[in-house]
C-alpha positions in Angstrom: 110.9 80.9 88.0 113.8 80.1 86.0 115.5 82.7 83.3 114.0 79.6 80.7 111.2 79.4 81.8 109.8 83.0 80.7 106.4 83.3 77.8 104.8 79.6 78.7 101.4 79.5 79.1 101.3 78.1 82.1 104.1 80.4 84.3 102.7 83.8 85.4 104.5 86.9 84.9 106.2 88.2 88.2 105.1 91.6 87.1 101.4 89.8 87.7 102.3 89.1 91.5 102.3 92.4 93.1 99.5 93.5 95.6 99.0 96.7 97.8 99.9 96.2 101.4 97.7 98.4 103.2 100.0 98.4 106.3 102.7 99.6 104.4 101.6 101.5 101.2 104.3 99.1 99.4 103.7 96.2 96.7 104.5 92.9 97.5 105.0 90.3 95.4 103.0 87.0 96.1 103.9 84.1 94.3 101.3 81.7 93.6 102.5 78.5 91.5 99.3 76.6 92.1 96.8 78.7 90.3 94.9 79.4 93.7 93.0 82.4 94.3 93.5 82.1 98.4 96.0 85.0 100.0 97.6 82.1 102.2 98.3 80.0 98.7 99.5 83.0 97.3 102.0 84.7 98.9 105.6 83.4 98.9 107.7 81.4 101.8 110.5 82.1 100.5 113.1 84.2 102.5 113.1 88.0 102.2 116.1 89.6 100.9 117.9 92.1 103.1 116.5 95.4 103.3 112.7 94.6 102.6 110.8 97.6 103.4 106.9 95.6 104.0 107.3 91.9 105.3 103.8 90.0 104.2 102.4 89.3 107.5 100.0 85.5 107.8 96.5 86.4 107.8 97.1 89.6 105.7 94.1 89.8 103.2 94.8 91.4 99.2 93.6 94.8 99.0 94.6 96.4 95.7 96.6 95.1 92.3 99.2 96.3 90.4 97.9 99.2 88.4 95.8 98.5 85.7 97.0 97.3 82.6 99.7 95.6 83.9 99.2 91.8 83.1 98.2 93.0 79.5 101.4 94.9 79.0 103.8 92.3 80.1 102.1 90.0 77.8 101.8 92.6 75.0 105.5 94.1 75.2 106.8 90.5 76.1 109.7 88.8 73.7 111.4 85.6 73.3 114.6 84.5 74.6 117.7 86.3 73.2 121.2 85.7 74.0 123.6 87.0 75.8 127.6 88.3 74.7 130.3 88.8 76.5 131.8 92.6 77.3 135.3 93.5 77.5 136.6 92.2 81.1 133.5 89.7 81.3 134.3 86.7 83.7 131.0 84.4 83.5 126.8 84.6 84.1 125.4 82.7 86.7 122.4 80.6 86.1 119.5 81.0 88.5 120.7 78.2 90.0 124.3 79.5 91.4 126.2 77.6 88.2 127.5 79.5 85.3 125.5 79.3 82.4 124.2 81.2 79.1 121.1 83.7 79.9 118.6 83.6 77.5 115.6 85.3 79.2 113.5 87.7 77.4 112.3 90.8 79.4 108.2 89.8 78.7 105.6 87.2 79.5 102.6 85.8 79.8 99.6 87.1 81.7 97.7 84.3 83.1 95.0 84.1 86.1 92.0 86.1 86.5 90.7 88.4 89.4 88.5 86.7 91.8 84.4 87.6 91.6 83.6 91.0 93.1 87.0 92.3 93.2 87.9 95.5 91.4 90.7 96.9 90.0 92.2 99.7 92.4 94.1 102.6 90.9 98.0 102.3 92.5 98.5 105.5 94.8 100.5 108.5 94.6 104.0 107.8 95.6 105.1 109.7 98.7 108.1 111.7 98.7 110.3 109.6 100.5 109.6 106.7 98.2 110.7 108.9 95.6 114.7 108.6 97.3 114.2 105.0 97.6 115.4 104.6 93.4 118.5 106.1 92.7 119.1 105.6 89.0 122.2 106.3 87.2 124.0 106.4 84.4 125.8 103.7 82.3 124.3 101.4 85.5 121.4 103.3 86.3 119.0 100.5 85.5 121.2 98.8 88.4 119.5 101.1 91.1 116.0 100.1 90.2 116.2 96.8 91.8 115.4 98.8 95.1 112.2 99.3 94.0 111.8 95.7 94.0 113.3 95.1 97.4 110.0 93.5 99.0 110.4 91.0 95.9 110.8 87.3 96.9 113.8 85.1 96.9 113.3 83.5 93.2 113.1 87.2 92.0 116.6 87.7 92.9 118.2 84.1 91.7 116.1 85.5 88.4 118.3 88.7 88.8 121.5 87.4 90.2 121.6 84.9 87.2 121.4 88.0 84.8 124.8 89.3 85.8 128.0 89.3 84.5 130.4 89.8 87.2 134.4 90.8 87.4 136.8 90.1 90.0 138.9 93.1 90.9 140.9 91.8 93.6 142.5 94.5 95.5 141.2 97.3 92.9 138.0 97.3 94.4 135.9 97.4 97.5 134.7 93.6 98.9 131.9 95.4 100.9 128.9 97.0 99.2 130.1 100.0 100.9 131.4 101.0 104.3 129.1 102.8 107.0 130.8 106.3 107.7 132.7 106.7 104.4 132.0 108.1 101.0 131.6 105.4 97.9 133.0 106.0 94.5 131.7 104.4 91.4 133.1 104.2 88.2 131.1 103.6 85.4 132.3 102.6 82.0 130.2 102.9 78.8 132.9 100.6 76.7 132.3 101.0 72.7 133.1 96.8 72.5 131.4 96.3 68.8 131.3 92.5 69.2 128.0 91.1 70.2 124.4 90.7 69.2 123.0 94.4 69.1 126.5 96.2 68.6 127.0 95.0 64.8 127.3 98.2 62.8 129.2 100.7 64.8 132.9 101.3 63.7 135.0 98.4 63.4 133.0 95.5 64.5 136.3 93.5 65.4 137.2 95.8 68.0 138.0 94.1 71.6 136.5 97.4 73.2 138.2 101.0 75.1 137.0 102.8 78.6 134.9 105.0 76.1 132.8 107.0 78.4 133.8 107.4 81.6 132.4 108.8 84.9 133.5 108.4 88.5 130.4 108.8 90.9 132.0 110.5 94.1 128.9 110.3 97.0 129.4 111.6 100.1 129.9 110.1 103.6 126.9 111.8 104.8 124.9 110.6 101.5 123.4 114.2 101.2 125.3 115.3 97.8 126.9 113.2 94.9 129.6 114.1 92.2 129.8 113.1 88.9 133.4 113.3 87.6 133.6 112.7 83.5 137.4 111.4 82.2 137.2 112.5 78.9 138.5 109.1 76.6 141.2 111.2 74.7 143.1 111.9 78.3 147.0 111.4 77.8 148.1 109.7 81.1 150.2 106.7 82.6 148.7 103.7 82.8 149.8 101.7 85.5 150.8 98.6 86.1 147.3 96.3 87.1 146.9 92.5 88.1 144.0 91.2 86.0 142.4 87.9 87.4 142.1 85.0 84.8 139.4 82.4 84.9 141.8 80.3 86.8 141.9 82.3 89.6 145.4 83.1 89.1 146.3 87.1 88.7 148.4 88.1 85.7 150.6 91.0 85.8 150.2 93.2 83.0 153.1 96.1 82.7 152.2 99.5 82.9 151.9 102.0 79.6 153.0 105.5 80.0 151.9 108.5 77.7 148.7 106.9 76.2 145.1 107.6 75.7 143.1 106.5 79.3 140.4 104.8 77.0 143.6 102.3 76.9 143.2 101.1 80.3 140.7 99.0 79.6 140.2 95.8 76.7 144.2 96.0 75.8 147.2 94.3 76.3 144.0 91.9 78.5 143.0 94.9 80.9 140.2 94.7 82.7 138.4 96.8 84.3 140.5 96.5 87.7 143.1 98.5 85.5 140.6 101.2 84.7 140.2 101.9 88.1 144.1 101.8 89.1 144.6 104.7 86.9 141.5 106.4 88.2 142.8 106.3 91.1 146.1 107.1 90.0 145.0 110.7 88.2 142.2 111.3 90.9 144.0 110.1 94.2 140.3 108.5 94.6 139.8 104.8 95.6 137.3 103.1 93.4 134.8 101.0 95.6 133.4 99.4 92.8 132.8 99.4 88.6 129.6 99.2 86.8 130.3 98.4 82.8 127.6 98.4 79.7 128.1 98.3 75.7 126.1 99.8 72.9 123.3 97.7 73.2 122.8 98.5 76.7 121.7 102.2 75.8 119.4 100.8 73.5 117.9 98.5 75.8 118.2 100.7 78.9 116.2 103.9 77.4 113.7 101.5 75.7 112.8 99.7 78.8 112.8 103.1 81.0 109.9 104.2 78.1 112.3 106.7 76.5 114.3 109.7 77.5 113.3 113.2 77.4 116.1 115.3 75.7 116.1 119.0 74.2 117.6 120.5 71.3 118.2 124.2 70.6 118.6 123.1 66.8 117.9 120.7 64.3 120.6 117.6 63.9 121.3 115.5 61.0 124.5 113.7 61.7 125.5 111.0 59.1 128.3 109.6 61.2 126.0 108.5 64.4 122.7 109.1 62.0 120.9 111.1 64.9 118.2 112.6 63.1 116.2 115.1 65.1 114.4 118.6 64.6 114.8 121.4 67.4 113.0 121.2 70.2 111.9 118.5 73.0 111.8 114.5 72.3 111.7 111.5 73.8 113.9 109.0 72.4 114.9 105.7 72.9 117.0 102.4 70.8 118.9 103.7 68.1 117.8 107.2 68.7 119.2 107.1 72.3 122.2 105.8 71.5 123.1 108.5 68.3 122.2 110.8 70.8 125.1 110.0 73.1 127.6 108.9 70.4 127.3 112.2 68.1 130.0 114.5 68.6 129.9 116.6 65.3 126.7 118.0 66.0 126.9 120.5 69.2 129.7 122.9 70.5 132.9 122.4 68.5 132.4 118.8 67.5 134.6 117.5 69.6 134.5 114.5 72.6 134.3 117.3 75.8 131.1 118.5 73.9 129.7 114.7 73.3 130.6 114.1 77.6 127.9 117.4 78.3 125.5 115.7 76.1 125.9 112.1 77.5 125.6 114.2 80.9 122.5 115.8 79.6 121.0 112.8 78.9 122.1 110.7 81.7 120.8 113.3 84.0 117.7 113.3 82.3 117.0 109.5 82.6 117.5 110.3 86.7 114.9 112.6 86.6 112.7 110.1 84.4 113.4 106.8 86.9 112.2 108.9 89.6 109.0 109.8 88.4 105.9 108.9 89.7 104.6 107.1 86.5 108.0 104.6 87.1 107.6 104.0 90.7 103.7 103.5 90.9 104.1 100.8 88.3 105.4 97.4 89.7 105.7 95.7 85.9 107.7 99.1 84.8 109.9 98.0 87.7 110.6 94.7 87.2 111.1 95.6 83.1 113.5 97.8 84.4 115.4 95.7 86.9 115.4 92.6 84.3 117.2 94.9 81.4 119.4 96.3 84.3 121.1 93.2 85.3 120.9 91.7 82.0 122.5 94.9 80.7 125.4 95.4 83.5 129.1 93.7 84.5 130.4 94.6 87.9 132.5 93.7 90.3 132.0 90.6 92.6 131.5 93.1 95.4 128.2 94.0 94.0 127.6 91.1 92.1 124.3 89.8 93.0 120.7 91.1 92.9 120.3 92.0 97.1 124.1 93.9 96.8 123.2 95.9 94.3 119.6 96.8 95.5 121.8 97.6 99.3 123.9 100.2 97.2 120.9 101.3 95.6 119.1 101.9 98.6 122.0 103.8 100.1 122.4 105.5 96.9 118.9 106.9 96.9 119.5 108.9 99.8 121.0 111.4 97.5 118.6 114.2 96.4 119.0 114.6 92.4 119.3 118.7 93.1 122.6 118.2 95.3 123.8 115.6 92.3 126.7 117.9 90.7 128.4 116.8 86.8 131.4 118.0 86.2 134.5 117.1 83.6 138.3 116.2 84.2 139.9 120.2 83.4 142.1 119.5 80.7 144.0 121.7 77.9 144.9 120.7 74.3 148.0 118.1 74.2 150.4 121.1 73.4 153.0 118.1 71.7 150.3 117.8 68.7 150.1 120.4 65.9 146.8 117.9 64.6 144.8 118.4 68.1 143.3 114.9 68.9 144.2 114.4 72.3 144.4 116.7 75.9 146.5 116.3 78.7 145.7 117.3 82.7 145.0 121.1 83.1 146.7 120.5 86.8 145.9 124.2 87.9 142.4 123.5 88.2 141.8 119.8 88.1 144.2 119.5 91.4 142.2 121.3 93.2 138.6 119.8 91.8 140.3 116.0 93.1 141.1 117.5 96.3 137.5 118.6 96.9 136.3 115.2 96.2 138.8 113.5 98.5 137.9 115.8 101.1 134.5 114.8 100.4 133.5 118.7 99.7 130.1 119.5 98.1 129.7 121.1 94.7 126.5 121.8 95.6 125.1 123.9 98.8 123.7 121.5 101.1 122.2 122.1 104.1 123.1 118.9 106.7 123.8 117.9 110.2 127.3 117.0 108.6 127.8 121.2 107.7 126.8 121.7 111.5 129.6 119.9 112.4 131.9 120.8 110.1 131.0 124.8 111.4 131.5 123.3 115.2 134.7 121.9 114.1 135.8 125.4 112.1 135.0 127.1 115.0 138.4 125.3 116.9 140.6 126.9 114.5 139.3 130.6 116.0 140.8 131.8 119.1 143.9 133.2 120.7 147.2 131.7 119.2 150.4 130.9 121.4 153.6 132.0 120.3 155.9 129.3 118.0 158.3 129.0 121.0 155.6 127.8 123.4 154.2 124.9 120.9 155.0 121.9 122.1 154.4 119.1 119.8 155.0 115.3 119.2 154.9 114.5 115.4 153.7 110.8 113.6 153.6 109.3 110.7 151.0 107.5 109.8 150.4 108.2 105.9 152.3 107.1 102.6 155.0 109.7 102.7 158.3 108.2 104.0 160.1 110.0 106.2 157.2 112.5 106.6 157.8 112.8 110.5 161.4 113.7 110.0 160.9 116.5 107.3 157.6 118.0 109.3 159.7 118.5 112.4 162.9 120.0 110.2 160.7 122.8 108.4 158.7 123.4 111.5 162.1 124.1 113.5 163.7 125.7 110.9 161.1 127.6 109.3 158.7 127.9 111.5 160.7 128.6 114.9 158.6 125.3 116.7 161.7 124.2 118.5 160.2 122.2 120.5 158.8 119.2 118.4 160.3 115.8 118.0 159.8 113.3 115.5 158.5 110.0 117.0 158.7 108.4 113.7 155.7 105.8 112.6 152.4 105.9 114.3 151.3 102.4 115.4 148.5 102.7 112.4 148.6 103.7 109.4 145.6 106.7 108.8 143.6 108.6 106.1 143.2 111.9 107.5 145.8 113.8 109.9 144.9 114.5 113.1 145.7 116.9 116.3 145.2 115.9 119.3 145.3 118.4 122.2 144.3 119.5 125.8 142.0 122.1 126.6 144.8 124.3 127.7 146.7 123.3 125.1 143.8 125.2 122.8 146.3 128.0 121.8 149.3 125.8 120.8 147.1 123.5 118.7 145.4 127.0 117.1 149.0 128.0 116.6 150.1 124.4 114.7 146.7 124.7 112.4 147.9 127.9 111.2 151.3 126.9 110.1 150.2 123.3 109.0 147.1 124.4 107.4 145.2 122.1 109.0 141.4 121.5 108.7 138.8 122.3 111.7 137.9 118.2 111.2 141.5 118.0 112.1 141.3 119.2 115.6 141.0 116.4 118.5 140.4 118.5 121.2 140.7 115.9 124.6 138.5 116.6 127.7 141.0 116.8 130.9 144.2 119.4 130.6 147.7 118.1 130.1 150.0 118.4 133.3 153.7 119.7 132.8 155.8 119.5 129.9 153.2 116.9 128.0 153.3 117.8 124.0 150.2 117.8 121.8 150.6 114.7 119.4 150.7 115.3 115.7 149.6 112.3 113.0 150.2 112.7 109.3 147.8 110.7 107.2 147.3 109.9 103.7 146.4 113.3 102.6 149.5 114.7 104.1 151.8 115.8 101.3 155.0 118.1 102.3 155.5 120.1 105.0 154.7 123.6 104.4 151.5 121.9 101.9 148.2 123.0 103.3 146.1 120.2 104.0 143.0 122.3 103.9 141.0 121.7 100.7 139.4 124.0 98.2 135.8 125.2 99.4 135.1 126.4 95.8 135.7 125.0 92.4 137.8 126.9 90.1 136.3 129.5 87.4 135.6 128.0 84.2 135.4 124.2 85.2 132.4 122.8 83.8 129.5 122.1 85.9 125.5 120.8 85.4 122.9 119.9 87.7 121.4 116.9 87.8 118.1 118.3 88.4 117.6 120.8 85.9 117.0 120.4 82.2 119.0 121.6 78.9 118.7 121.8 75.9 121.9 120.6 73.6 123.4 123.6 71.6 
């Protein structure tokens, strides 16, 4: 079914087309373009996407519908075709079938067909638990994640979704995989406050070209147990650097860097994209971005509408005339132009400033989580595909995820993250000490240092309880032991991270300062690496206990071998990336520093 096509009388709904598979517990959607009643007329031959969880198998009878009410909603809650405008960084849409083109779908339709004789409507089950991981929904691109849910849909589905996109290409910026097996992801979503567009008239000055306005880096682990969300408050004073934005000719232009300005600068001026926004993410954090997801004004509104509102709590009345958030104390579910004051009001909580307005988009944000994962949204096959439709029309990415099955593969990997062991936390920062106004902050480096290094050493704000901790303990446990003497360590040193001359220096301080006399610098490892690493013989045990201690190496560090040395062989040291001086532990924070701000994604709270 085409994007054009949606509200005739004679197309059916694709929220219409989902069955129960007994095999599988799942919905499937059958297609049936004829009008037939037959299960061999109605089920698709299309291909299945990648990761479909409940292949329809021929013979297979129909056992169950979508829950009730379904056809009747989608025609109820259905709406014509609207169109679509560009956001800041905004390359093109493609049409369902693989060409640009303008979107003009609505999110509705039709119901058509009726139940054959006898049949009776069958009230959807109660989603198991481990369905309840499969949808991952999140923030500025949380409707993204939904399309999971959909992942037994068939192949016209997804050229309906794919041709909702906008997509962005970041060239080196980004990530060209969905995400690498064996290696956390980080996400960057930006909420941009672009007033241009049909739905965003209205909200400051309506000529504006757009700024990174809300910001939050989604760190999730290499074992996909725990997730951070990192907030960069707008008013940041930082570096831009210099970025290559991609033009629609496929040529790259070279756009100079920007010291000592806002971050919400990095993205919309001087013809930064979002490629830029992630270059100085990257640049404060010391965090690759994978990938970008970007959404404007209208996309709250149309997000928290389709996911049937958000529950939020006050602990007092707000009148703001500024963002026009109307609301008595106490619980509400709100949604459109409600939503959206919501997360735009800063003069009404803490000290009226943006740090207080990033806790009450986190409030909210977290909240919708906990909404998407609900029983009443996964149950319902036409809440889904509402969902999934806003989501795409809603979202730019980059090219990386820029189709309907890449973002439903990140979702799925996504999902494996319980929402108790998701962590929000914001960028420490201090009041810009060169203002006597205050209207900007700068990098409070004493504790946001060591918040980064947690989340590049892909540490846990949370407790989590994992095979990964079992080996991380095994690991520890090389570090305890008997330690040789400095004399007797015998080591060969590499480098094979971004330091220059790192070799050279490490084996100077550890002679000189350490009494290691017998290390050499063997100059550039054959490879470059991430993480430095030990490696040792078994009776070499004590040397490489010795080396840890002075280095401050991790226990993931240690590459104990499995046959001794012989003679005068040295252990063989290899600075990576994270290697910064000599004399700098490489070991990373276990804890967060007091005072930095933290919320759980799984608990409630009410706005003060």
């Amino acid at each position: 079914m085409d994007a054009q096509s949606r509200g005739r009388a004679d197309e059916i709904d694709p929220a219409d087309q989902w069955v129960l598979n007994p095999q599988t517990g799942d919905y499937e959607l059958r297609l049936n373009h004829s009008g037939g009643d037959s299960a061999s007329s109605s089920r698709t031959s299309a291909p299945r996407v990648p990761n479909s969880r409940g292949p329809v198998r021929d013979g297979d009878s129909e056992h169950g519908d979508a829950p009730r009410g379904g056809r009747r909603a989608a025609a109820r809650d259905g709406h014509g075709p609207a169109a679509r405008h560009e956001v800041p960084g905004q390359r093109g849409r493609r049409s369902a079938n693989g060409r640009r083109g303008q979107d003009g779908s609505g999110s509705g339709g039709t119901g058509t067909g009726s139940e054959p004789a006898g049949r009776r409507s069958r009230k959807a089950p109660k989603a198991a638990k481990s369905r309840r991981k499969k949808v991952l929904l999140w923030t500025g691109g949380t409707m993204a994640f939904v399309l999971v849910g959909l992942s037994a849909a068939g192949y016209a589905l997804y050229q309906h979704f794919n041709g909702n996109l906008s997509t962005v290409d970041v060239g080196g910026s980004g990530n060209k995989n969905v995400f690498d097996n064996d290696a956390p992801v980080n996400i960057l979503i930006i909420g941009t406050d672009k007033r241009t567009g049909k739905g965003n008239e209205g909200y400051g000055d309506k000529n504006s070209v757009g700024h990174a306005d809300t910001n939050i880096l989604f760190h999730v682990s290499e074992d996909r147990t725990n997730a951070t969300a990192l907030s960069i408050p707008r008013d940041l004073i930082t570096d831009i650097p210099k970025c290559r934005s991609k033009q629609e000719d496929g040529s790259e232009k070279v756009i100079p860097g920007t010291p000592n300005v806002r971050f919400n600068n990095s993205l919309g001026q001087e013809g930064r994209d979002p490629s830029c926004t992630m270059d100085t993410v990257k640049q404060i954090t010391g965090l690759k971005v994978d990938h970008f997801m970007m959404v404007d004004f209208n996309a709250v509104k149309e997000l928290s509408t389709a996911v049937g509102g958000v529950e939020v709590c006050l602990a007092k009345p707000v009148k703001d005339p500024d963002s026009h958030l109307n609301l008595s104390a106490g619980e509400h579910r709100i949604q459109g132009e409600d939503a959206l004051a919501f997360v735009r009001t800063r003069h009404s909580f803490g000290n009226h400033g943006d740090l207080d307005r990033i806790k009450i988009q986190q409030q909210f944000i977290a909240s919708m989580m906990r909404q998407m994962q609900s029983d009443d949204t996964l149950t319902s096959p036409t809440k889904l595909y509402k969902l999934a439709d806003a989501a795409t029309k809603a979202l730019t990415v980059d090219t990386g995820i820029g189709t309907g099955a890449k973002l439903a593969s990140l979702a799925q990997e996504l999902g494996k993250v319980n929402t108790k062991n998701i962590t929000f936390t914001t960028v420490p920062v201090l009041d810009n000490p060169a203002e006597k106004v205050k209207a900007t902050v700068v990098l409070n480096k004493a504790k946001a240092e060591p918040l980064f290094a947690m989340m590049r050493n892909d540490t846990s704000l949370t407790e989590v309880k994992s095979q990964k901790k079992a080996a991380k303990s095994k690991q520890d446990a090389l570090l305890k032991g008997p330690k040789a003497a400095a004399g007797d360590v015998r080591v060969d040193v590499y480098n094979g991270g971004k330091v220059a001359g790192a070799a050279q220096t490490t084996v100077a301080w550890l002679q000189n300062e350490k009494g290691v006399l017998k290390s050499s610098n063997k100059a550039n490892a054959p490879a470059k690496t991430a993480k430095t690493t030990l490696e040792y013989a078994p009776n070499q045990a004590d040397q490489a206990r010795a080396l840890a201690a002075m280095m401050g190496l991790p226990g993931s560090a240690m590459k104990q071998g499995t046959e001794d040395a012989e003679g005068l062989q040295a252990m063989v040291l290899t600075l990576g990336d994270d290697f910064e001086s000599a004399g700098t532990p490489i070991v990373g924070p276990a804890k967060v520093p007091a005072d930095v701000q933290q919320a759980n994604a799984d608990k409630a709270e009410c706005a003060k």
